[in-house]
N, C-alpha and C positions, 0 to 999 in steps of 0.2 A: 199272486206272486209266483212267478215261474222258477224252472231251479237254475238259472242263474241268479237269481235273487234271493237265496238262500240265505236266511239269518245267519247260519253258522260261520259264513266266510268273512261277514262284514267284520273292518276293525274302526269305521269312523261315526262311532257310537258319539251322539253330544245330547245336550240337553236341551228341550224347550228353549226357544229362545227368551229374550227378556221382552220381546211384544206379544208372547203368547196372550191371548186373550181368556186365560183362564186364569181367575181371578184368587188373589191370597186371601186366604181366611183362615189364616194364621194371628193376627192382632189382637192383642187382650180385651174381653170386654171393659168396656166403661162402667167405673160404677154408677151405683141408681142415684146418688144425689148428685151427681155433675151432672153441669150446664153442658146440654148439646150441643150449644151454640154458641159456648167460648172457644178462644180460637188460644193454641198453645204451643211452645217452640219445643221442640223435637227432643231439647237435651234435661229437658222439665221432668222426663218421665223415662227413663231409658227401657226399651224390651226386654224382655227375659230374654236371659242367654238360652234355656232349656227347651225352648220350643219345638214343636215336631214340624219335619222336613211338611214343603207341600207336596201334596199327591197330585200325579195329571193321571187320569183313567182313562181307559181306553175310547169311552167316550167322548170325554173333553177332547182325546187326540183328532178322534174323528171331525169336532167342531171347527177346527185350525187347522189351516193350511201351511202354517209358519211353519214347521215341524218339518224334515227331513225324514224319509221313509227310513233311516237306520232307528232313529227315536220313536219312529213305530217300530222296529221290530222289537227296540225294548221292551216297550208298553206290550207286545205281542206276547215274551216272554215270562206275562205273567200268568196268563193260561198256560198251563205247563202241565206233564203229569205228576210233578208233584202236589200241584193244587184236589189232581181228584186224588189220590191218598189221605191229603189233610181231610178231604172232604169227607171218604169215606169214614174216617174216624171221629168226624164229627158228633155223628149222635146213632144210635141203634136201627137198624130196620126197620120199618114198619112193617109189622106183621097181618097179611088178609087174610081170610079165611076161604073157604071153598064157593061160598057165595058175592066174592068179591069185597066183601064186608072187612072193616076192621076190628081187628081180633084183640079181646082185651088182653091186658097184662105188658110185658115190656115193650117198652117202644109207643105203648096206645096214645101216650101224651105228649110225647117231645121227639117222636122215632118221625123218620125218614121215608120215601120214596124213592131208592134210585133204579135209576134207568139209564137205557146209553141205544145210542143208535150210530149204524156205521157202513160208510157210502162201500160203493161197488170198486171204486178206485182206491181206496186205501185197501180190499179185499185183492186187489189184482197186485197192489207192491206188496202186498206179503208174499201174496202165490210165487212171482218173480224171483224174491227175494231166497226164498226157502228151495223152489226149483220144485213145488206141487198146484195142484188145481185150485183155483179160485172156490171151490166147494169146497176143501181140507181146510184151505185159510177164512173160511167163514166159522169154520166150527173150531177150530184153534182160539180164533179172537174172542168166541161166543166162551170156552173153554178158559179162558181168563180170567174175564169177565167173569162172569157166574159159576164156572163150576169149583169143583172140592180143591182142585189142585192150582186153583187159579190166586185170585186177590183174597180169596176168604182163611188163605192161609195164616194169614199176619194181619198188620195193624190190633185198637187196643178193641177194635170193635167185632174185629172178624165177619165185616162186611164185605156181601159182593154186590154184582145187578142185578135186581131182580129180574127185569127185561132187558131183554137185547133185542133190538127188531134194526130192519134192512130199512134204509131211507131209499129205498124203490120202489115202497108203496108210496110212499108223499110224492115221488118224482111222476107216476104215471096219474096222480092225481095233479101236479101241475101242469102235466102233458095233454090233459081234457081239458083245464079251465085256461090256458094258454091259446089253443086252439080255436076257444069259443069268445076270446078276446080278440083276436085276428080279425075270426068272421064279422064281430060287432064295428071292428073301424070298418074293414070294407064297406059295410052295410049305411055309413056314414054316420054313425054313433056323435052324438058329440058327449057324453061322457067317457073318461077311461084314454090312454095314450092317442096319440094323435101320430101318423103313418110318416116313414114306415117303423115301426114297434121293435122297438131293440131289448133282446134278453135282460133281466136281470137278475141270475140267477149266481153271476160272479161276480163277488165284493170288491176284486180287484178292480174292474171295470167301471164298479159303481162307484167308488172311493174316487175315481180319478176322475168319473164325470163329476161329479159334485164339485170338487175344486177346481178344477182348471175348466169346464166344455156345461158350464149350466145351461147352454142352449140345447144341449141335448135331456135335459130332461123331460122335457112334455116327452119324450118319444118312448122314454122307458116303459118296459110292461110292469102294468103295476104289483104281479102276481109276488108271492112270498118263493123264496128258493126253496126247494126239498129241505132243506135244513129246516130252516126256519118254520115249514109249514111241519116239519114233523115235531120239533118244538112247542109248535103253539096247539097241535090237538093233544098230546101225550097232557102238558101241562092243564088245558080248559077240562078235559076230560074227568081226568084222576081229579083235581081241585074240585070241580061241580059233583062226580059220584060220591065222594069220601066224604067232602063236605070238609075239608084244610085246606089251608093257607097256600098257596102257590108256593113260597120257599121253604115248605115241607118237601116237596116234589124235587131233587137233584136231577139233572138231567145233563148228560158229556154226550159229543159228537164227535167219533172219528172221523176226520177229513183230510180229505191230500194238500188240503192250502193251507200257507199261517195266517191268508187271511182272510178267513174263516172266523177267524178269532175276530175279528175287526167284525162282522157281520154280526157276531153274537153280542154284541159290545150297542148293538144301537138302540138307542131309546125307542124307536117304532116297533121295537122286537122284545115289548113288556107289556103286563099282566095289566100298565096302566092303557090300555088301546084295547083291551078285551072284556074287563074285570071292569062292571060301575059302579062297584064298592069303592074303587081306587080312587084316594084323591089323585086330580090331574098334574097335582104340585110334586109328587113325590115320584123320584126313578120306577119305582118299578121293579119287580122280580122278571129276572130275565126269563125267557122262553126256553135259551140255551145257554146252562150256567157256566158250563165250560167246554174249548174245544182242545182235543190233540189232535196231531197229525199223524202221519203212519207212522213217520221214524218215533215220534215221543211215544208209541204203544209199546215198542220194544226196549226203552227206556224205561216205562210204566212195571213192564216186565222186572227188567234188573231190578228196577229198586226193592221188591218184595223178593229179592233171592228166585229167582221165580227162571228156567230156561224155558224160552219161549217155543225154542224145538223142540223140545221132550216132550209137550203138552197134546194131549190125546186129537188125532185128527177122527174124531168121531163124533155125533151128534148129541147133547145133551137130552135127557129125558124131559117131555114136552112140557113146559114152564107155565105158569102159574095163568090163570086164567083172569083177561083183562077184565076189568069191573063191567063192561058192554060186550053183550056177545057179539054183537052187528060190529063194533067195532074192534070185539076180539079178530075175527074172521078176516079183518079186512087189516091188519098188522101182522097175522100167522097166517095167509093161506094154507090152505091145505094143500096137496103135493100135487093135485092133479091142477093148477092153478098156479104155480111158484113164478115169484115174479123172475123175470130172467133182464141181462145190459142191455139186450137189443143186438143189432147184426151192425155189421162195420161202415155198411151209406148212412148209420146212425151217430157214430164219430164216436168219442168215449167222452163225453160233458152231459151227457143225458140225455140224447136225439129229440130235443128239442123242434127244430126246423125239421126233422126227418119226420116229426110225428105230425104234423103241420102242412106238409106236402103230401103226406101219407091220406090225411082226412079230407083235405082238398080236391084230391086226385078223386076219393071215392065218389065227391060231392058231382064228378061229371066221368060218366062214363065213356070209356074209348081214351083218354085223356094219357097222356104221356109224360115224365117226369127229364127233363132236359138239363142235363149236367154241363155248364160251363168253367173253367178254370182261371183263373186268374193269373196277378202276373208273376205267387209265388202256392206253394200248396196250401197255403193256411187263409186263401181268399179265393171262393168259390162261387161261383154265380147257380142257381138250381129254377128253373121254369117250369110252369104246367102249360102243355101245347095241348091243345085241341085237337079231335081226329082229322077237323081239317084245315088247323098250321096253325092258328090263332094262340094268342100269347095267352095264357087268362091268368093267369096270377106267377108272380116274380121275388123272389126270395136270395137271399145270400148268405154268404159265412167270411164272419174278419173273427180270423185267430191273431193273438199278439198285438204288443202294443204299436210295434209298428205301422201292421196295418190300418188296426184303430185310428192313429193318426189321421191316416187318411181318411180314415171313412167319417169321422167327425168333423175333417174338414170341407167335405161336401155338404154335411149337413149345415152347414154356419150360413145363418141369414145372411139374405142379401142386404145390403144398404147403400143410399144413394150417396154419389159423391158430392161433395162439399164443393169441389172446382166445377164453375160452369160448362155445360158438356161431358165433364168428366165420368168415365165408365162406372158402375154401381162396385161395392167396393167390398170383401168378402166373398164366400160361397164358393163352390166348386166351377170351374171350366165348365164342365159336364156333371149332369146329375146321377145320380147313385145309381150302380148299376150300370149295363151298356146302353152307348147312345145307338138312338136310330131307333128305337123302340117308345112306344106310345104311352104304354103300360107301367103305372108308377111301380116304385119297389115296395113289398106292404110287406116284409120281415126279414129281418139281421139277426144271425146268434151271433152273438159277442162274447171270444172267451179271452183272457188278458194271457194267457199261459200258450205259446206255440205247441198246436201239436193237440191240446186241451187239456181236461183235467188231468189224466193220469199222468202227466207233465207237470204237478203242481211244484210249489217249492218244499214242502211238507215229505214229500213221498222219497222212497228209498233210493239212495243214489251209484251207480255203478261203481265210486271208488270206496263206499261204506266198507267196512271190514267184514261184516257180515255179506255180501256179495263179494269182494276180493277173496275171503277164505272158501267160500263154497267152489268158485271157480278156478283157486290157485293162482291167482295173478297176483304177480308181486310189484308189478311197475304201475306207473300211476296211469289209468287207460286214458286214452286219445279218443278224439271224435268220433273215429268208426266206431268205437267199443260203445262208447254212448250211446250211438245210434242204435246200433245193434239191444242195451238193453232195453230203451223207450220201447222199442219194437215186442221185444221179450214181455214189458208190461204188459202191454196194448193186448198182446196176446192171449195173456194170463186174464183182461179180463173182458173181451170175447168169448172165451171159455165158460163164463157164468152164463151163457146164453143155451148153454146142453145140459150142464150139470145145472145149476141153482145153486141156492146158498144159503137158503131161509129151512129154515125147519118147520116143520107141523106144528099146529096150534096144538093149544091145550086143553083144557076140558071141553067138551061138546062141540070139538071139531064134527064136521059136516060135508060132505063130498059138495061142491055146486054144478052145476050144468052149463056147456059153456054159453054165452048169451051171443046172439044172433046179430049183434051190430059191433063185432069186434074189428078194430082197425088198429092195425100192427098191434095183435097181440091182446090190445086194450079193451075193456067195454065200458063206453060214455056212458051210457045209461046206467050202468054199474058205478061209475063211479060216484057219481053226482047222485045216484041215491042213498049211498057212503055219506057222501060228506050234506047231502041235506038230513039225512039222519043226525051229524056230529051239530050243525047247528041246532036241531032238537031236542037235544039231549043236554045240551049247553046253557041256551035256552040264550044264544048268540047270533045274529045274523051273518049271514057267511061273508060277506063285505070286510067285515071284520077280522071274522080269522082266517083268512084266506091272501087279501091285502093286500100293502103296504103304501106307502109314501115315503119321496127322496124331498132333497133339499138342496138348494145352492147354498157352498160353504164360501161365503164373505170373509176377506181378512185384507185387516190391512197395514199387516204385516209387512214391512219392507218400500211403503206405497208411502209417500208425499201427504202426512197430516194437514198441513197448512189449508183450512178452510177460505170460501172465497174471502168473510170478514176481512181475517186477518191478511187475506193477500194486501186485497184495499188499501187497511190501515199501513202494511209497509212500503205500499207504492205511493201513500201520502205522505209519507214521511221522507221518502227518498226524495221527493220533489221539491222541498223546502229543503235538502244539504245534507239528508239527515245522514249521509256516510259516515 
């Protein structure tokens, strides 16, 4: 959701319509001695007037298309930060001990797990926001979260997080298995998306393919978003070592989108797709039980009496040691290691495609990386040429729904025309990419938000009062201002690429050495001996946690019920008079 799409401005809030496909299970049961199969008039038995309203979940919203995006942002606004305070005083800490162990006495039997993780871009609209470095606003947030003067202040539990960790360890781990899904279509895989492989790492995007462009889905990567993948190892991890329940584990996500919220909401993204204890029949404990965005962090703040600026830009003392040291190490680097946003030809959505051209490149030496522009800044064409001019691999970037548009409508089958002769009828003029060229297109980042994520609709906005008082503007700013503070983000989180943001692990931190197959930054071999570890220790195939699958959302909603039957019987009816 971009920020002109901002919940806060919407005033044409409605409800589900009355063809929602989400079903009332509202009705009284029957009692046990009636006949199932007597048939009864409506005024025989009248409904309680006392009945609870029905609920639509953010789930169900996802199932339907009927639904008008302001009635998602309803359903959006149930992840709130009021939700992680109820949470927090839910039930007591869970207390570990030095060995990763659960510690007996309060909390041993009904106490909690929480944890919170929190992207690069909601850390750049603070930096923006406050007029400091994306490294002060990492340890501010971390400084809420978990420390003395933060959320442990209040509530009736005096709970905080126990971890805070940076979702840019998950992102440079989908940045390896991304890369090696690429390689596999070129290679002519026929499992796994089919070319050319469109991000899915924004809900927004996703959400819009599913209902309205189901032909784009074979083209999705299958791979889980940073979020989601940091979700689902926090949660497999702690549940498999501790040995409890998945919704002992709390887990929130700061993120710049609301929807975000809508991402955490999908059924592919529970404990029933990972966990074979689970029955198949039942939801599922979420991966990510709840998401805020930047502005609800400072929200999160007020509501515990709590000034968000007065809170220590200083680094908390190094936190509790993950129950896996392999995967302590690899959630806390150590300092000489930290993960950093990446450089600016990496865009601010998680240089996805940058890291992807980056490995490509390495894959043939002499090779050149070829920047084309498109016909606005937010559609970029990127080439690998050869030392001697040959095209070898071709790539692009559709920022905003606009261009999305477009780029979806090149992908739409062709189909032949129904009129004799008649020209084939869908698909693009021209295929994806420039014409003249031989070379198919084998990767699209797709973000829905112009500009990317730090452009979400979530994130801090230049007429907020907290940037109007910092900066003394008393009139309401114009476009230039705007531009000028997206810029100011952007800035703020570039900046994470000198400083860092991540703090030192915790017990039996370890210096590493750096490994010899690093590409931008990254090392494959590293990682992927990460995460074949986490599937070991799981005792899960990484297919699994790693993942995902979409869906076409069918509705027919608004669409002409009239089955062919019925057509029939009224076209036979008409023919005998029946007007």
């Amino acid at each position: 959701m971009s920020a002109i799409l901002s919940a806060d401005d919407l005033n044409d809030f409605i409800s589900p319509g009355v063809a929602c496909i989400k079903p009332i299970e509202t009705l009284p049961p029957a009692p046990a001695d009636e006949n199932p199969y007597e048939l009864k008039f409506s005024n025989e038995a009248p409904l309680p007037s006392d009945l609870p309203p029905a609920e639509i979940s953010l789930t169900d919203c996802l199932a339907c298309s009927g639904c008008v995006t302001s009635a998602e942002a309803v359903l959006v606004s149930l992840q709130s930060h009021a939700e992680v305070l109820n949470a927090l005083d839910t039930a007591p800490a869970l207390q570990l001990g030095q060995d990763g162990g659960i510690q007996s006495g309060v909390g041993s039997q009904d106490g909690r797990i929480y944890i919170a993780s929190v992207s690069p871009q909601s850390r750049a609209s603070i930096a923006a926001a406050y007029g400091i470095s994306e490294r002060e606003a990492g340890y501010m947030i971390e400084q809420l979260l978990s420390g003395p003067q933060g959320l442990r202040i209040g509530g009736e539990q005096k709970n905080g997080f126990q971890w805070v960790v940076d979702t840019n360890v998950a992102r440079e781990a989908c940045l390896v298995l991304g890369a090696e899904e690429v390689a596999a279509s070129m290679q002519g895989g026929k499992e796994g998306p089919t070319k050319p492989i469109l991000t899915s790492s924004c809900p927004g995007w996703i959400c819009y393919a599913e209902k309205t462009h189901p032909h784009v889905l074979p083209h999705l990567s299958r791979l889980k978003s940073p979020q989601a993948l940091m979700g689902t190892l926090l949660k497999t991890t702690l549940s498999k070592k501790l040995k409890i329940s998945p919704d002992r584990i709390w887990h929130v996500a700061v993120m710049p989108c609301f929807d975000k919220k809508l991402e955490a909401s999908r059924e592919e993204l529970t404990d029933v797709h990972w966990d074979g204890e689970t029955s198949p029949g039942t939801k599922g404990v979420r991966d990510v039980d709840c998401v805020i965005t930047s502005k609800e962090l400072i929200m999160l703040a007020e509501s515990r009496g709590i000034d968000f600026a007065a809170l220590p830009r200083s680094q908390l003392p190094s936190s509790q040691s993950f129950p896996d040291q392999a995967l302590h190490n690899f959630l806390f680097p150590p300092r000489s290691s930290i993960k950093n946003n990446g450089d600016r030809a990496a865009g601010t959505s998680g240089g996805n495609l940058h890291y992807i051209l980056q490995y490509f490149a390495s894959q043939h030496p002499g090779s050149t990386i070829q920047t084309v522009r498109g016909r606005n800044a937010d559609v970029i064409d990127y080439n690998i040429i050869s030392s001697s001019g040959e095209t070898l691999f071709k790539t692009a970037r559709y920022y905003g729904f606009r261009n999305i548009q477009n780029l979806v409508r090149k992908l739409k089958p062709v189909r032949p025309s129904r009129m004799p002769g008649g020209r084939p009828v869908g698909g693009a003029r021209k295929p994806v990419g420039k014409a003249g060229s031989s070379v198919e297109l084998s990767y699209v980042e797709v973000m829905a938000c112009p500009g990317g994520c730090t452009n979400g609709g979530g994130q801090i906005k230049v007429d907020d009062p907290i940037v109007a008082e910092r900066l003394g503007r008393e009139t309401k700013p114009g476009p230039q201002e705007q531009k000028e503070w997206l810029a100011a983000v952007d800035e703020a989180y570039f900046s994470g690429s000198e400083n860092g943001v991540v703090k030192s692990g915790g017990n039996g931190e370890m210096e590493v050495d750096s490994p010899s197959d690093t590409i931008y930054g990254i090392s494959p071999s590293h990682i992927k001996n990460t995460l074949s570890h986490w599937a070991d220790v799981t005792d899960i195939p990484l297919d699994k946690l790693a993942y995902t699958s979409y869906r076409a959302v069918i509705s027919d909603v608004g669409k002409d019920k009239t089955t062919d039957t019925e057509r029939v019987v009224q076209l036979a009816g008409k023919i005998g008079g029946g007007w």
